[in-house]
C-alpha positions as CSV (number, residue, x, y, z in Angstrom):
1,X,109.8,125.4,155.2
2,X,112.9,127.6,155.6
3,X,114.6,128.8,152.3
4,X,117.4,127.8,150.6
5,X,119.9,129.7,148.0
6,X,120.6,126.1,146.2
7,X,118.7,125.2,143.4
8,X,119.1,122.3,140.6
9,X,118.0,123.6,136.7
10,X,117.7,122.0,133.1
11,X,120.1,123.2,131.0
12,X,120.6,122.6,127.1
13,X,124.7,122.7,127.3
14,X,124.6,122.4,123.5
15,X,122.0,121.1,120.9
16,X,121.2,117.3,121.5
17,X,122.7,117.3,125.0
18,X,120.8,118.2,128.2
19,X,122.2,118.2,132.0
20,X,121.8,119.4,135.3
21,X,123.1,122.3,137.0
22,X,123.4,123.3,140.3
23,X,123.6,127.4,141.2
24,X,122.7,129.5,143.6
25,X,120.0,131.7,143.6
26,X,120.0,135.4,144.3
27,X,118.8,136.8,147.3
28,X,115.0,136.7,147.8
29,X,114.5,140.8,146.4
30,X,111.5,143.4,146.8
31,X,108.3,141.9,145.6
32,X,109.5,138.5,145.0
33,X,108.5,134.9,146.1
34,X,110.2,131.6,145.8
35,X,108.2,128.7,144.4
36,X,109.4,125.3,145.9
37,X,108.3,123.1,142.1
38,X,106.1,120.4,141.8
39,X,106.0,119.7,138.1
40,X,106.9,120.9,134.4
41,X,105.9,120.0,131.5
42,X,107.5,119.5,128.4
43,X,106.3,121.8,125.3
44,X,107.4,118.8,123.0
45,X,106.9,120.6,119.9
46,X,108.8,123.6,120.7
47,X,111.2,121.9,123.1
48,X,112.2,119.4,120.6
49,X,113.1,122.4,118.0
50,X,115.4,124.2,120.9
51,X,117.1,120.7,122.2
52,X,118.0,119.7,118.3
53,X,119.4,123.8,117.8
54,X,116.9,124.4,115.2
55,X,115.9,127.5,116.1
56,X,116.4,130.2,113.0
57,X,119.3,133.0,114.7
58,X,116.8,135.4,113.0
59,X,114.2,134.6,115.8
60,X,116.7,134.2,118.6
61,X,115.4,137.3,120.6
62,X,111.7,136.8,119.4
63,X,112.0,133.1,120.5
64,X,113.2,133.7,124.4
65,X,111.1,132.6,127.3
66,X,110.1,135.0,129.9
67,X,113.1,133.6,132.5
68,X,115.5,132.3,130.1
69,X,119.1,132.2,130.7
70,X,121.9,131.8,128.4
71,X,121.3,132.9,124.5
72,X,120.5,130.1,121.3
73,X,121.3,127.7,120.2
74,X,123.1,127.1,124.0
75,X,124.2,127.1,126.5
76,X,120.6,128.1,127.8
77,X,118.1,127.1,130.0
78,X,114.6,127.0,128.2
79,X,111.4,126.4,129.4
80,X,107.8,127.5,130.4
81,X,106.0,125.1,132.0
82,X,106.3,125.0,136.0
83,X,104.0,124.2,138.6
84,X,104.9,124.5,142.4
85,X,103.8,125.9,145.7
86,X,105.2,129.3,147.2
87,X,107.3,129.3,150.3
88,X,108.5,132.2,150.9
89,X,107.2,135.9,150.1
90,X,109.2,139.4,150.5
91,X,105.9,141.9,150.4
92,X,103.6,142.0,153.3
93,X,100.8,142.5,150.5
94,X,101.9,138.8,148.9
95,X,102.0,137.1,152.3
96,X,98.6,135.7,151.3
97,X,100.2,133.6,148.0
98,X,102.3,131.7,150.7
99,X,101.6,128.0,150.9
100,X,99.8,128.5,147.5
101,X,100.0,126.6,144.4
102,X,101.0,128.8,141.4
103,X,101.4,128.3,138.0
104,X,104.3,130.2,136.1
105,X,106.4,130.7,132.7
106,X,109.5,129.5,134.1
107,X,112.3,126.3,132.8
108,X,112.7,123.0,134.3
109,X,114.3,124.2,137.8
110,X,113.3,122.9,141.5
111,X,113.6,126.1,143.2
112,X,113.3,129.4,142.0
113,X,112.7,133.1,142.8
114,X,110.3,135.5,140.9
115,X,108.2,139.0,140.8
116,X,104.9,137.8,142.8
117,X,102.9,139.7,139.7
118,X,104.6,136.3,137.9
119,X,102.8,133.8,139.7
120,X,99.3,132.7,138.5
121,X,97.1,131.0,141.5
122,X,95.3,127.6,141.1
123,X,91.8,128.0,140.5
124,X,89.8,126.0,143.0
125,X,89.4,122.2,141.2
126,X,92.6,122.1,139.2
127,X,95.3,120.4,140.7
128,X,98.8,120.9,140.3
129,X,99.3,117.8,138.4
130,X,97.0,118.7,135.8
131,X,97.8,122.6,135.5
132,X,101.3,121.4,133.5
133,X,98.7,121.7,130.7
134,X,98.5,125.5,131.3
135,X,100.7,126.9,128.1
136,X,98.6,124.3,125.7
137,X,95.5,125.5,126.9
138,X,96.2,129.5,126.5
139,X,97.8,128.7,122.7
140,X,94.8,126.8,121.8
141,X,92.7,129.5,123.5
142,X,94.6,132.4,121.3
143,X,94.3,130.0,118.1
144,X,90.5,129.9,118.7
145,X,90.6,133.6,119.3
146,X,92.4,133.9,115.8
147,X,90.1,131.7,114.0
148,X,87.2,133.6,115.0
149,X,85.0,130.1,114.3
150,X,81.2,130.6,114.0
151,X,78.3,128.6,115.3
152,X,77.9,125.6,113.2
153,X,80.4,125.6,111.6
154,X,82.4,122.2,110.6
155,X,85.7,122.5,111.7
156,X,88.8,120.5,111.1
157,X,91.4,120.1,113.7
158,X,94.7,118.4,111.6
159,X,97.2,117.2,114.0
160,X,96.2,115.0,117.4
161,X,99.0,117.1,120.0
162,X,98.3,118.8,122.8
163,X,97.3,122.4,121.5
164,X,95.5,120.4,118.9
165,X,92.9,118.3,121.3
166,X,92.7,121.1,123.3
167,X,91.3,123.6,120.2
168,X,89.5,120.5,119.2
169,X,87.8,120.6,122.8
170,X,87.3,123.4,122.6
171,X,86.1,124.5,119.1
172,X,83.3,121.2,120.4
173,X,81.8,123.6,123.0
174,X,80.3,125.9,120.7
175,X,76.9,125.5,119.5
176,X,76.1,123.4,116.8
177,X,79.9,123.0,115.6
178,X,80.9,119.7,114.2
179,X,84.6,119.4,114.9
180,X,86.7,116.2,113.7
181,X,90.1,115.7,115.0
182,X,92.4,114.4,111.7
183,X,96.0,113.0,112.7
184,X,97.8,109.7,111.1
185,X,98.3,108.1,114.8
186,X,95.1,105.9,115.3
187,X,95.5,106.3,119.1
188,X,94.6,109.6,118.6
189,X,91.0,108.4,118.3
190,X,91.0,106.6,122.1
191,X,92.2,110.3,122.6
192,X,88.6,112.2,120.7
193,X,86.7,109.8,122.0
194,X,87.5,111.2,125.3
195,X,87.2,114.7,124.7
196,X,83.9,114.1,122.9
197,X,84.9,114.8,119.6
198,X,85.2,113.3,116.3
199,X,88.6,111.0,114.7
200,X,89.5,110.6,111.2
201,X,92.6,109.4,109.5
202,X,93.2,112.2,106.9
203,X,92.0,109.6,104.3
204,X,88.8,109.6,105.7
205,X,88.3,113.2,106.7
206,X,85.3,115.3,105.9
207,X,86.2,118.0,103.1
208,X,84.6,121.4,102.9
209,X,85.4,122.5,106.3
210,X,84.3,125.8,107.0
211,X,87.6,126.5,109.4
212,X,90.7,124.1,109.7
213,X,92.9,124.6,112.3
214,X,96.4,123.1,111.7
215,X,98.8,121.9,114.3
216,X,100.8,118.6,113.3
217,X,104.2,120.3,113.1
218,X,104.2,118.5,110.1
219,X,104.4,119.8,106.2
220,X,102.1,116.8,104.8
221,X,99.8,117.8,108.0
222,X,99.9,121.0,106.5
223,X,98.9,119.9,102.7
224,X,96.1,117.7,104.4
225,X,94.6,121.0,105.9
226,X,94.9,122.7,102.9
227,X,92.9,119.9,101.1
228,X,90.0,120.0,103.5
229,X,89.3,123.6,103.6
230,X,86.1,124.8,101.4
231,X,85.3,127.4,99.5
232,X,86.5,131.0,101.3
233,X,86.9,129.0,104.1
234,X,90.3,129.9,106.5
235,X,93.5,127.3,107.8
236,X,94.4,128.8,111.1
237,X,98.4,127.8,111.2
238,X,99.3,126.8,115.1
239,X,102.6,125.0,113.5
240,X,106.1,126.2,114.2
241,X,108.6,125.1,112.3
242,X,111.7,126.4,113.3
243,X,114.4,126.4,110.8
244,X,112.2,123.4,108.2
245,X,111.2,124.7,105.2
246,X,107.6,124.2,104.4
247,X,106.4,123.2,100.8
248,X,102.6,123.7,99.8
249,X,100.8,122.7,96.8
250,X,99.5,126.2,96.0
251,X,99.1,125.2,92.6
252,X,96.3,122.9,92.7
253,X,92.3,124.1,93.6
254,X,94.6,126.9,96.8
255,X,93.6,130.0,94.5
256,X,90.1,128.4,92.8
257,X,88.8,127.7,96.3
258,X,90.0,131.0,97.7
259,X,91.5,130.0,100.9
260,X,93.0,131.8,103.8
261,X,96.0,130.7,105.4
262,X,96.4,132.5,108.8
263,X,99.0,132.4,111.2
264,X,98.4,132.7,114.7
265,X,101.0,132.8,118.0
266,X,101.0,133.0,121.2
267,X,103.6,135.4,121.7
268,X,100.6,137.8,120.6
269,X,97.1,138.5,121.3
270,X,94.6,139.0,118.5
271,X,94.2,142.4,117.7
272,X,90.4,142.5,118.9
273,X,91.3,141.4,122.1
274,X,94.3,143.8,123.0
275,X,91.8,146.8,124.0
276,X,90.4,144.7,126.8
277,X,92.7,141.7,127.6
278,X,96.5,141.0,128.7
279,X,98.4,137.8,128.8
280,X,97.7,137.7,132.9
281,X,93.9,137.8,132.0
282,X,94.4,135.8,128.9
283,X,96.0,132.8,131.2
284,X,94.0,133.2,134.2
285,X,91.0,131.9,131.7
286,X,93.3,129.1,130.4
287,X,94.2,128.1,134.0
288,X,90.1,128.2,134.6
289,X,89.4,125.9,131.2
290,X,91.3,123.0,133.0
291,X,89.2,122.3,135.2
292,X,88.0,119.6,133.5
293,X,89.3,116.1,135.2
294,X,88.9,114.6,131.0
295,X,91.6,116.6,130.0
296,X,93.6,114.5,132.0
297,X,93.7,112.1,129.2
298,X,96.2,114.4,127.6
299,X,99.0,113.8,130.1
300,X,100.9,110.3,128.8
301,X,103.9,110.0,130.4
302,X,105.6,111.1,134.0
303,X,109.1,111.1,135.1
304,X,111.2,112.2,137.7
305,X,113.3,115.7,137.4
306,X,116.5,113.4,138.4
307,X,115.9,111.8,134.8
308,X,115.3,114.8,132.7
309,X,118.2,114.8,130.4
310,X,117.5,111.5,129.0
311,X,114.0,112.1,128.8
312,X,114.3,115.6,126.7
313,X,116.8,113.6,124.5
314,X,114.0,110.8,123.8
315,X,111.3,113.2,123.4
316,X,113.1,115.7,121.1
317,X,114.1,112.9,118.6
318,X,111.8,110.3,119.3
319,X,108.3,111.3,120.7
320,X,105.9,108.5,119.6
321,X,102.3,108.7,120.9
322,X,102.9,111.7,123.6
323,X,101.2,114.3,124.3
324,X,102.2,115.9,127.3
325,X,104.5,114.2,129.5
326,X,104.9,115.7,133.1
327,X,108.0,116.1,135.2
328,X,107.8,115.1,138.7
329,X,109.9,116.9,141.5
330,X,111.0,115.8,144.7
């Protein structure tokens, strides 16, 4: 397919209010390839924050995607989520990644152009509609990572999103762990029951977890996890909450119980793994995790990339029961 210099991007042109821009991309430079898109997805915890301008200015630079453009709270084109196929490469040596499906940290765009060492192949057996899922998988990875879980332990997983059935899923495939997944929504449990894990509405949750793992976006998800943790035991914090403050009863059994609350993100690997790993062998493994066709129970909702203002609106103020919805390009 020959190349074109036109493209079409998401842009927040201030909070609350999406559009679509045309530009014109730079020429194709040394070591580059251009990645005709297939899909995005939308990260609707963090999205949501950036598209209502509640990111705190003190994390402005901290909070920046790898190809953002434009500076908080907007104009600025935010994303990470972008599946397509290369068309066109510049090096000789990434000839081969031509007509290749790639996964990469870029914003909602159709076309684009990128250092090759940006591009992450497709693993054989996960298809492009199901990669979206990509950034979920390598936070809940880093979050187990940061938890450090042991076998058999009971773990709690408080909030039903994306990153959170993805750690339950995964937290499930260690030996002799009981995991329950805890979230108010009782679709979540249609949801468990797919991934093979256990549901609970928080009134009904096991206490005396050994581990909880918290990631409602929520404060009262928050206090829940809080409540379920045993003695010694550690809450692994996956929740950002932008600019909200956060109130915790840390007055009740918190100190008598001796509890950890940990944070864990992304934007940094663990400190045991940074001797050995890197984000590009961090999400390599992610990429290989979905390989799974049942995770494609966490994908609720597609539209197309003509539509993506009004969807970012409805998802940023009024998410209901999704998880991850895609974004489909032409």
């Amino acid at each position: 397919m020959a190349m074109t210099d036109a493209a079409q991007a998401f842009w927040l042109v201030y909070p609350g209010q999406g559009a679509l821009r045309s530009e014109t991309l730079a020429p194709l430079g040394a070591g580059e390839v251009e990645v005709h898109t297939r899909f995005s997805g939308i990260s609707r915890g963090t999205e949501g924050l950036v598209f209502r301008g509640e990111i705190p200015e003190s994390e402005y630079q901290r909070m920046r995607a790898p190809f953002q453009v434009g500076q908080f709270p907007a104009p600025v084109k935010y994303g990470y989520i972008s599946v397509g196929r290369v068309e066109a490469a510049d090096a000789a040596e990434d000839a081969e990644l031509i007509g290749q499906e790639v996964f990469c940290l870029y914003p909602h765009q159709d076309r684009y152009r990128v250092p090759a060492t940006a591009v992450h192949p497709l693993p054989a057996g996960l298809p492009a509609e199901r990669a979206v899922l990509a950034a979920q998988m390598e936070t809940a990875l880093n979050g187990l990572w940061d938890a450090q879980p042991r076998l058999g332990d009971r773990i709690a997983v408080v909030g039903g999103g994306a990153v959170g059935c993805l750690c339950a899923w995964l937290a499930s495939k260690l030996p002799g762990c009981e995991v329950e997944l805890v979230d108010i929504n009782p679709l979540r449990a249609k949801t468990a029951a797919a991934l093979g894990v256990r549901f609970n509405d928080p009134r009904a949750a096991r206490p005396d977890a050994d581990l909880v793992m918290h990631a409602s976006g929520t404060s009262d998800g928050l206090v829940t996890a809080l409540g379920l943790a045993g003695v010694e035991a550690t809450v692994l914090e996956l929740s950002w909450f932008g600019s909200r403050a956060v109130s915790l009863p840390l007055g009740k059994a918190f100190h008598q119980r001796r509890l950890t609350l940990r944070s864990s993100q992304v934007g940094s690997l663990p400190l045991e793994q940074r001797a050995r790993w890197d984000h590009r062998r961090r999400l390599r493994l992610a990429l290989s995790l979905l390989t799974d066709p049942v995770l494609d129970v966490l994908i609720t909702g597609e539209d197309a990339f003509a539509d993506l203002p009004r969807v970012m609106a409805r998802l940023a103020n009024a998410p209901g029961a999704t998880l991850m919805h895609r974004i489909r390009y032409p």
